[in-house]
Every structure is written in structure tokens, then in C-alpha cells.
C-alpha angles and dihedrals in degrees: 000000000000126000105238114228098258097054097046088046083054080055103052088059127241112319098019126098130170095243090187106051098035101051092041082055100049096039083062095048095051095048090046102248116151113273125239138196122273128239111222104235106218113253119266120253118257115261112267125244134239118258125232130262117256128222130261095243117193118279114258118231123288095251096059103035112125089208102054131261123001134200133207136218124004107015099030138178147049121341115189114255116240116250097245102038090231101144091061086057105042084045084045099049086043086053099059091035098065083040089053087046098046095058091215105200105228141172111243129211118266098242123081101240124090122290108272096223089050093069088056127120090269095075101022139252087265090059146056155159129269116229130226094273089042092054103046085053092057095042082046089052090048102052094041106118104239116201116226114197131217133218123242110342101354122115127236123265121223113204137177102221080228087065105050085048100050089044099042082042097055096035089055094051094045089061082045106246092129115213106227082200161332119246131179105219147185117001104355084059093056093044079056105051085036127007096173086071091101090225092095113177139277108169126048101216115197118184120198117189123222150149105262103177095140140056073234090068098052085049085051101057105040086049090056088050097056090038089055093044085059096058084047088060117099123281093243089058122111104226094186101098101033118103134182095263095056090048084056101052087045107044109020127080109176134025126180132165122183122185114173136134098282095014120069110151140119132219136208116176112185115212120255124173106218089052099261103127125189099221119190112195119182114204135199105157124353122176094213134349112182131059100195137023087245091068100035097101129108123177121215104237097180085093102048089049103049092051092050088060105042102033119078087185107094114230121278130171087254090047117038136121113262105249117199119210114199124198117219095197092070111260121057093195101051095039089062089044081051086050101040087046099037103245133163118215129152135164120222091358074178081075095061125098099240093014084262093270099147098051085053095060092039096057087042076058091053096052096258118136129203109255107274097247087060117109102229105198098051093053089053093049090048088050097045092049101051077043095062097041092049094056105016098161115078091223080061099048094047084048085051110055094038091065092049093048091043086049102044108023110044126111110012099355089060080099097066089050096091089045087051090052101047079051105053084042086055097049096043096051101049102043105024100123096157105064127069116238105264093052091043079057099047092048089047094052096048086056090050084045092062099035082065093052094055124120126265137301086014099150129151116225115239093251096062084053093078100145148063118297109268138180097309087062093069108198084206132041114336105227091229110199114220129287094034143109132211113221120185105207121181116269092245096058115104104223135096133298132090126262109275123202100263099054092261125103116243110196123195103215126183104238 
């Protein structure tokens, strides 16, 4: 039944009437149209209120702010935070500087992993402090004599790594290219933050940074290397008639320079026999220096050497320099949990010069193993593209690898060759998408070429043999190179060998 106008008006309230309804209603009434019932309009909200004013609370501290960066005191209140974040790290990198500079003598903690506090938001998540055991590693590998060997008639130089720092530092400063500062980087870094990673180190890479805006700069730089490589020559040795160029042909091994847009650094690797290189690498600008999180460390040595030349007190765990350590892939604290657990992580792997595949196999080797939300077969076929397009031509990949082989697996680590190899044939055949099949096959078979040619006693155990045979497993004759002999053993034997075609294991043995 319908509600009449002057109940539903009572129900309005006082001083509220339904305009609409009631006068429609009343206007039909009045002309004679048939009247009809009235829908009840819902009452109006009430009008809302304003709400009150809150206030203006203290502002919490920077570092918590959700907004950005905050300020205290006269001038107070929100300033808008830059896009790159670029001015915390540059605060955060000046802060440790004038720390580093300083040689603070601290007490470190008894463990030998980094200071906690060090990895707090005062330093950055990128950044931390060395501990006591850590410390006295890096001083012992500086002060380790390394022998650098010369070619033909010239002697062998024995050289502290402190040394070559502290003169090349000097010499550079007195021609006035100033060295913003002295970093230990790659695999000696990680030998220092961990040695029982198993990856030990080859190479002492020492990393000067400096302004290199002209080709006088790079000249600069390589001419202060071979003079300082003639004061480092015996005392018995006539130094008339030897000239830089002849230094360079006897002492130096490698020599790169690169000067593009984003890439503006120099190399010079001195030759050592037993493949531990001293590699001094001056750095402007570099678009990425590290491939894994592993080998993403470097270890700020301005500290550790100024202390060693103003302080007479030898160092102690109570008295030592503070030493800052500083992690490229990102996070200081998860790269060295990726290093003491062996495992593999990398960001862009598309970014790397050679896709890092070879460091990849080469850590497999090691018994690291990729985090377990990677997906594994996108990152090897990544790798294996930016390989390929890096070295497209077969007399450059065998170029390649040799060196790497040469470099990473010589003296006692020869044994692990053969391993690194299987495994580089595995990856490539099963996630090379970029090549067409005759060139896949021609890559695959000069892997399995030099698998063949490696030194003895050089077997892969079954379990690293995970996948499918593949072209080391000929269905045909095995081209067997001298001195070997072919053995056939039962699947279900436990020994060495790789799957053949056939279910058996065919093993390739030095006789």
C-alpha cells in the first residue's frame, strides 16, 4: 500500500519535504489525471562534516621517512628525493672515504665475518666492514712476495703487491693524474672475505681510479708502469740501454685499453708463470665489472696502506685500520651468503662480455649451484647468446677457451679441465638457440677436440653427467688420441666415464 504525502513528509523530519513527489502528485490531482501511488525517495545523507585538522606531528627520522629525505631544525620539512638516488650514494661512498682515510683504529668482532653494524644504513647495503681475520688475510696477501717473471735473459722480480700500489700511486700523483683510490678486486677479494669457498684465487687484481679524459692519460699511466718496473730491477743490473719498450716486451703479458662512450679504462697484466698475474687496471668509467655475485666484491685498500705507513705499532685485533669491503652486485650481505653456500646468482647475464659462460661452468665445476628460483635454462641460453655474438668466428672461440683454460685450470687445478669442458659441451648443446646447426655442431665438436686433449686422469664422475649423450659420446668410432685406451663397463657400475649411445659407458683413459 502507498505511503500518502503527509506521512511520508512526518517522516522526513521538520523542515524537510520530498519537492519532487509531493508537487507531481498535486499538479495531477489538480488537472484531473489519474493519480498514482508515490514512491518514498530515501532520505539524503546527512551532510558530512568536516574533519578535523591534524596536527602537525614531529618529523620521524630520514632514514625512515616514507616521502624521501627530511631535515631538522630551521628550514624544515620535506625536500623532494632525486630520481636516481644518486646523492645517498654518493653521501654514503664520502662517508666511508674520509673513514678509510682516517685509519680509525677499531676493535673488531671476534668472528670472521664482516662487522654487523657495519652493514647498517649508515654505510649502505652495498657496503661493510672487514673483521679482524679478514684484515689480517688481506695485509698477509699484500705483503706476500710475488714473483714476476721475465722473458729471455731478464731476472725475476720479487714484489710485495703493497709496493707496486704505494709507487704507481705516488708516480701517478707526481705527474698530477690524482688516484681517487686503490681497490682489491674479483677473486683475491673473495679469497679474502672467504677462503673456504673452494674458488681460491689466480689473478691480483688491483684497481686505481683515475680521470682518464685524454689518450694522455692512458700514456700516462702505462709509462709510470714500466718505469716502475726498472727501479724494481736488481741491484747488479745495468739499466743504460733498457728502454720502456723493452720492459714491455719482458714483463708484461697483457695489455688492453678500451675508450668508448660508457667504457674508459686501461690493463696491465704482469707475467707470472704459474698463472698468478698482478693486474693493474685503471679505471675511469666501466658499465659492469663483475659476472656473478661471487666475484662482485672489491675491498677498499687506502686504509690498510696508510696505516701501514704512519703507524710503527704492528697490527693487533684490538689495533687495526678499519677496511671497508663493497659488493657490486647490490647487497653486500647476500652476495657473501651466495659465496659461503656456493651459489650462483647474476642480474642481466645478457650485460657480460662472453655471457659469463665460462665462469658459469667453471663455478658448476666448483660445486656451486644456480638459486633455486632461477630459471636455469633461460639464463644458459642468455649466456650462450651474448657468447656467440661476442666470439662468432670458431678460430676465436678456440682462442677463447684456451686462454681460459690456460688462466683457471693450470698447476694443480689441470685435473678439473676435462670436468669444465663436459660441462661447456652440456650447456651449449642443450640451450644454444642462435646458431644454425652446422655451426652449433662445429662449436660442440671443438669442445669435445679439446676435452680429448686434456691431461691425465681428467674423468668426470656419473653424477655430473646429468643429461642426454651428446656429441662426446660418438655412436660411431671414437677418434681415440695416442696413448689411450677405450674400456666399455656395465651401466650399473659406479666408476668414471660419460653415457654412450648404446647404454654402456664408454671412458677415454691415459695409458
Amino acid at each position: 500500500m502507498g505511503m500518502s504525502p503527509a506521512a511520508y513528509k512526518s517522516r522526513l523530519g521538520p523542515g524537510r519535504q520530498a519537492l519532487g513527489s509531493v508537487g507531481r502528485c498535486r499538479r495531477r490531482c489538480s488537472l484531473g489525471s489519474p493519480r498514482r501511488r508515490c514512491r518514498p525517495v530515501p532520505a539524503p545523507p546527512p551532510w558530512p562534516r568536516p574533519r578535523p585538522r591534524p596536527s602537525r606531528s614531529p618529523c620521524p627520522p630520514p632514514l625512515h621517512h616514507p616521502h624521501g629525505f627530511c631535515r631538522r631544525g630551521p628550514g624544515a620539512g620535506l625536500t623532494m628525493p632525486t630520481e636516481s638516488g644518486a646523492e645517498n650514494a654518493d653521501r654514503a661512498a664520502a662517508q666511508v672515504g674520509t673513514a678509510a682515510a682516517s685509519a680509525v683504529a677499531t676493535a673488531a668482532p671476534a668472528g670472521g665475518g664482516p662487522d654487523p653494524e657495519a652493514s647498517s644504513a649508515s654505510l649502505g647495503r652495498h657496503l661493510s666492514r672487514l673483521g679482524w681475520p679478514q684484515v689480517k688475510r688481506l695485509d698477509a696477501l699484500l705483503s706476500e712476495p710475488i714473483p714476476i717473471h721475465g722473458r729471455g735473459n731478464f731476472p725475476t722480480l720479487s714484489v710485495q703487491p703493497r709496493q707496486i700500489v704505494q709507487v704507481v700511486r705516488s708516480r701517478l700523483e707526481e705527474q698530477g693524474l690524482r688516484v681517487h683510490g686503490v681497490r682489491l678486486h674479483g677473486s683475491a677479494a673473495s679469497h679474502v672475505l672467504h677462503p673456504e669457498s673452494g674458488l681460491g684465487y689466480k689473478d691480483l687484481d688491483l684497481v686505481f681510479r683515475v680521470d682518464l679524459r685524454s689518450e694522455a692519460s692512458f700514456q700516462l699511466t702505462k709509462e709510470v708502469v714500466l718505469a716502475c718496473l726498472l727501479d724494481f730491477l736488481p741491484a747488479g743490473v745495468s739499466r743504460a740501454k733498457i728502454t720502456p719498450l723493452t720492459l714491455k716486451e719482458a714483463y708484461v703479458q697483457k695489455l688492453v685499453k678500451v675508450c668508448t662512450d660508457t667504457d674508459r679504462w686501461s690493463l696491465i697484466s704482469l707475467s707470472n708463470k704459474s698463472g698468478k698475474n698482478v693486474e693493474l687496471k685503471f679505471v675511469d668509467s666501466v658499465r659492469r665489472q663483475f659476472e656473478f655475485s661471487v666475484d662482485s666484491f672489491q675491498i677498499i685498500l687506502d686504509s690498510l696502506l696508510l696505516f701501514g705507513q704512519c703507524s710503527s705499532t704492528p697490527m693487533s685485533e684490538a689495533f687495526h685500520p678499519t677496511v671497508t669491503g663493497e659488493s657490486l652486485y647490490g647487497d653486500f650481505t647476500e652476495a657473501l651468503a651466495h659465496l659461503r653456500h656456493r651459489v650462483i646468482a647474476t642480474r642481466s647475464p645478457e650485460e657480460i662480455r662472453g655471457g659469463g659462460l665460462l665462469k658459469y661452468c667453471h663455478l658448476l665445476v666448483r660445486g656451486f649451484r644456480p638459486q633455486p628460483c632461477t630459471d636455469v635454462r633461460a639464463l644458459q641460453r642468455y649466456m650462450c647468446s651474448r657468447f656467440f655474438i661476442d666470439f662468432p668466428d670458431l678460430v676465436e672461440q678456440q682462442r677463447t677457451l684456451e686462454r681460459y683454460l690456460e688462466a683457471h685450470f693450470s698447476g694443480a687445478d689441470s685435473a678439473r679441465r676435462y670436468a669444465c669442458l663436459v660441462t661447456l659441451h652440456r650447456v651449449v648443446n642443450e640451450s644454444t638457440v642462435c646458431l644454425m646447426s652446422h655451426e652449433r655442431r662445429q662449436t660442440l665438436d671443438l669442445i669435445a677436440t679439446l676435452a680429448l686433449q686434456a691431461p691425465k686422469g681428467l674423468c668426470l664422475p656419473l653424477s655430473i653427467t646429468t643429461s642426454p649423450p651428446c656429441s662426446l659420446c660418438w655412436p660411431g668410432p671414437t677418434p681415440i688420441p695416442p696413448g689411450c685406451r677405450v674400456t666399455d663397463s656395465d651401466p650399473g657400475q659406479k666408476g668414471w666415464g660419460f653415457p654412450g649411445w648404446s647404454g654402456a659407458f664408454r671412458s677415454v683413459w691415459k695409458t
